[in-house]
C-alpha positions as YAML, in Angstrom:
chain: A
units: angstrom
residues:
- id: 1
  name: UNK
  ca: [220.49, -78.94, 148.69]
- id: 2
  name: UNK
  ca: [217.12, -80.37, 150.20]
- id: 3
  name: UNK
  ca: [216.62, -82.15, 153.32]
- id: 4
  name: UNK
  ca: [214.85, -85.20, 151.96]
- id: 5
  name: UNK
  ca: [215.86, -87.19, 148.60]
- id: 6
  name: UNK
  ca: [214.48, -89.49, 146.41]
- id: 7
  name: UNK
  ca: [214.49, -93.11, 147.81]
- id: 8
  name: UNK
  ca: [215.11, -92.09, 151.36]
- id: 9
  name: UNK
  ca: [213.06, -93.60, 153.97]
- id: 10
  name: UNK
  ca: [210.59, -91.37, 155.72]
- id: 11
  name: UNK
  ca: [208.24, -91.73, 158.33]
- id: 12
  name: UNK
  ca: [205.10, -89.69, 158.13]
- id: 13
  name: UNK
  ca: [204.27, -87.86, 161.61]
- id: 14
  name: UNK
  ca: [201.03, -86.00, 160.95]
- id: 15
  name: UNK
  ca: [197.79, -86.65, 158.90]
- id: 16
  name: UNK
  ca: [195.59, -89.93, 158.34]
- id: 17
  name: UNK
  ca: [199.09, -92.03, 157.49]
- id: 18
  name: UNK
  ca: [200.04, -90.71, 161.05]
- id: 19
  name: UNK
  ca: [203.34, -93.60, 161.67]
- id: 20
  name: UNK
  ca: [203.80, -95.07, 157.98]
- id: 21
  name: UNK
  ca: [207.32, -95.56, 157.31]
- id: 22
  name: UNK
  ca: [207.98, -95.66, 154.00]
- id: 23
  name: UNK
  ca: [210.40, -94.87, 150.61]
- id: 24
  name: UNK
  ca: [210.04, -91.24, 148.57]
- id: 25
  name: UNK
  ca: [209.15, -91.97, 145.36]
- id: 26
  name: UNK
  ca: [209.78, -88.32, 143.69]
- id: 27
  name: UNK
  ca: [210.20, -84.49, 145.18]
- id: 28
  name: UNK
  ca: [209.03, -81.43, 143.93]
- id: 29
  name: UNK
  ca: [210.84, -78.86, 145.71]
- id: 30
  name: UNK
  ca: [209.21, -75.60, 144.18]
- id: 31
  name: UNK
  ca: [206.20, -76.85, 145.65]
- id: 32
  name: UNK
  ca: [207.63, -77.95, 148.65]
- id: 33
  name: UNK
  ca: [205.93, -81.58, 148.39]
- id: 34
  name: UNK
  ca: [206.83, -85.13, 147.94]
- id: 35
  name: UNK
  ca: [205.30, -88.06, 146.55]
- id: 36
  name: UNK
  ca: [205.67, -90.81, 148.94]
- id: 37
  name: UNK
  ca: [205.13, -94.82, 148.88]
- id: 38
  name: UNK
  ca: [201.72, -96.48, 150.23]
- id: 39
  name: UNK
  ca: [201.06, -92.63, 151.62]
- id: 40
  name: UNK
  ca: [198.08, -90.60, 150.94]
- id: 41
  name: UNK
  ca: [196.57, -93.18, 148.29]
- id: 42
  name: UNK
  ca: [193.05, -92.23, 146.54]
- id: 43
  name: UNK
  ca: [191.10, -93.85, 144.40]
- id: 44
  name: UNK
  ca: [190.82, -92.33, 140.73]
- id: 45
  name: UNK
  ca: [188.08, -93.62, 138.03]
- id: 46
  name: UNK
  ca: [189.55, -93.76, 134.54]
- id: 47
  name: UNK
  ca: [187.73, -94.32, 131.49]
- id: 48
  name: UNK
  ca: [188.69, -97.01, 128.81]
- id: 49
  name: UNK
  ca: [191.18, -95.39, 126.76]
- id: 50
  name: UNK
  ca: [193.37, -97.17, 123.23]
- id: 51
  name: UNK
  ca: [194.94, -99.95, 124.81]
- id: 52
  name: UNK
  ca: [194.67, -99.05, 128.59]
- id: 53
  name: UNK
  ca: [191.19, -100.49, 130.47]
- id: 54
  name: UNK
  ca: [188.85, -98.30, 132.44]
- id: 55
  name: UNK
  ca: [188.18, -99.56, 136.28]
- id: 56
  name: UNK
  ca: [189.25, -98.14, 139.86]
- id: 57
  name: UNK
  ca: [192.89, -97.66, 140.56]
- id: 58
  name: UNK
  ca: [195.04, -97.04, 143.62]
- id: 59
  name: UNK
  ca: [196.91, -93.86, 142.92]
- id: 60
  name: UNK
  ca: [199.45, -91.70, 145.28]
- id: 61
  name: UNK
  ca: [198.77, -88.15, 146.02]
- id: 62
  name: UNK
  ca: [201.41, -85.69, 146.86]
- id: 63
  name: UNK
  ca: [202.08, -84.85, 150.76]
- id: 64
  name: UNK
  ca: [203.82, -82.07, 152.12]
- id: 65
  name: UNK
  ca: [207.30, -82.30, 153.39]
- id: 66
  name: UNK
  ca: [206.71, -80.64, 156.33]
- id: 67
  name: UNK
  ca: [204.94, -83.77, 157.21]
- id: 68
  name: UNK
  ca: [207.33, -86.42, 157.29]
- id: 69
  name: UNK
  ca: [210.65, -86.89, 158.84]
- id: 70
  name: UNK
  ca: [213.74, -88.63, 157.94]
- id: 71
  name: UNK
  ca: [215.12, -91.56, 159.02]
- id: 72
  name: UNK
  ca: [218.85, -91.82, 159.94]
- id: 73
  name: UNK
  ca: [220.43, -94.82, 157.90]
- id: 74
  name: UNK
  ca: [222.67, -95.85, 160.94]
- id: 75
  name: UNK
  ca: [220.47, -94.83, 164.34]
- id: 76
  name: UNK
  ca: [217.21, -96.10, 162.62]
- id: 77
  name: UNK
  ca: [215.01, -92.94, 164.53]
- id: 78
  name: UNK
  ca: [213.28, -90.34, 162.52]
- id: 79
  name: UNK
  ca: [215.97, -87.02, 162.96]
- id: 80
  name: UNK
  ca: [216.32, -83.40, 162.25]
- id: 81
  name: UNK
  ca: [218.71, -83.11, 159.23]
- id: 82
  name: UNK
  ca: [221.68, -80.45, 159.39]
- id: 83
  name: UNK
  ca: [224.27, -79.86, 156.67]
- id: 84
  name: UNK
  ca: [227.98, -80.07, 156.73]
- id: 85
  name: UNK
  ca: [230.80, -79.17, 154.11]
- id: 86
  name: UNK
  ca: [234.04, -81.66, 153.87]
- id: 87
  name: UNK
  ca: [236.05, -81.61, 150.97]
- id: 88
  name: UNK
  ca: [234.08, -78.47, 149.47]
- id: 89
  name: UNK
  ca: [231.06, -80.90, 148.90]
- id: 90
  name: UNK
  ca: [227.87, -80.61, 151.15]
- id: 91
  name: UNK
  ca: [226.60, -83.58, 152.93]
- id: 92
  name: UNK
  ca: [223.13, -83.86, 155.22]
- id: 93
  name: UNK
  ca: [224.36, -85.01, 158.52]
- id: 94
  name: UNK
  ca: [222.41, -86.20, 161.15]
- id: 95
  name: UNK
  ca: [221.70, -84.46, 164.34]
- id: 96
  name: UNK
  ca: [220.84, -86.74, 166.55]
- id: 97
  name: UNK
  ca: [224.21, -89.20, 165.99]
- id: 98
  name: UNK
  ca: [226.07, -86.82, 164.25]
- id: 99
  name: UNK
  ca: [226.71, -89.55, 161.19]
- id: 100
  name: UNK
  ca: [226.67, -87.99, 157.76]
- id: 101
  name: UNK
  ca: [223.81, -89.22, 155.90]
- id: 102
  name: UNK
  ca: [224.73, -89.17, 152.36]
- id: 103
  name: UNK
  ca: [228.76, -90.51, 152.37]
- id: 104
  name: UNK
  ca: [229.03, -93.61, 150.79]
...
């Protein structure tokens, strides 16, 4: 199980983004990176292409997950992320509150 999911809300706490908060938008754990909202964002020229137009877009690169941390959906700081096992299912719990993160 990974620490950090798609759609959780991260903050980033290194780098030029230094104190963004924002949502994951995909994780590649093999790599050990994520792809993160508004984060790391760099320009990239296309050419015209059959049906799409050429020009400058906005584009997210990938960020490392060491970088970020998550945030706890009930104390609203960025925490350290434990695991726990009720019911023979495992949960991330938080370990600064002690909530469990994913239980709905």
């Amino acid at each position: 199980m990974k620490k950090i999911k798609k759609n959780d809300e991260v903050i980033v706490i290194t780098g030029k983004d230094k104190g963004k908060k924002s949502k994951v938008l995909s994780v590649l754990p093999e790599k050990g990176k994520l792809f993160v909202e508004k984060v790391n964002v760099v320009k990239k020229h296309t050419k015209p292409g059959q049906g799409t137009p050429g020009g400058i877009i906005d584009k997210e690169k990938q960020i490392d997950v060491s970088n970020v941390m998550l945030i706890c959906n009930y104390c609203k700081k960025p925490v350290k992320v434990t695991f726990e096992i009720v019911n023979d299912k495992k949960y991330r719990k938080c370990k600064s509150c002690g909530e469990l993160i994913d239980k709905k």
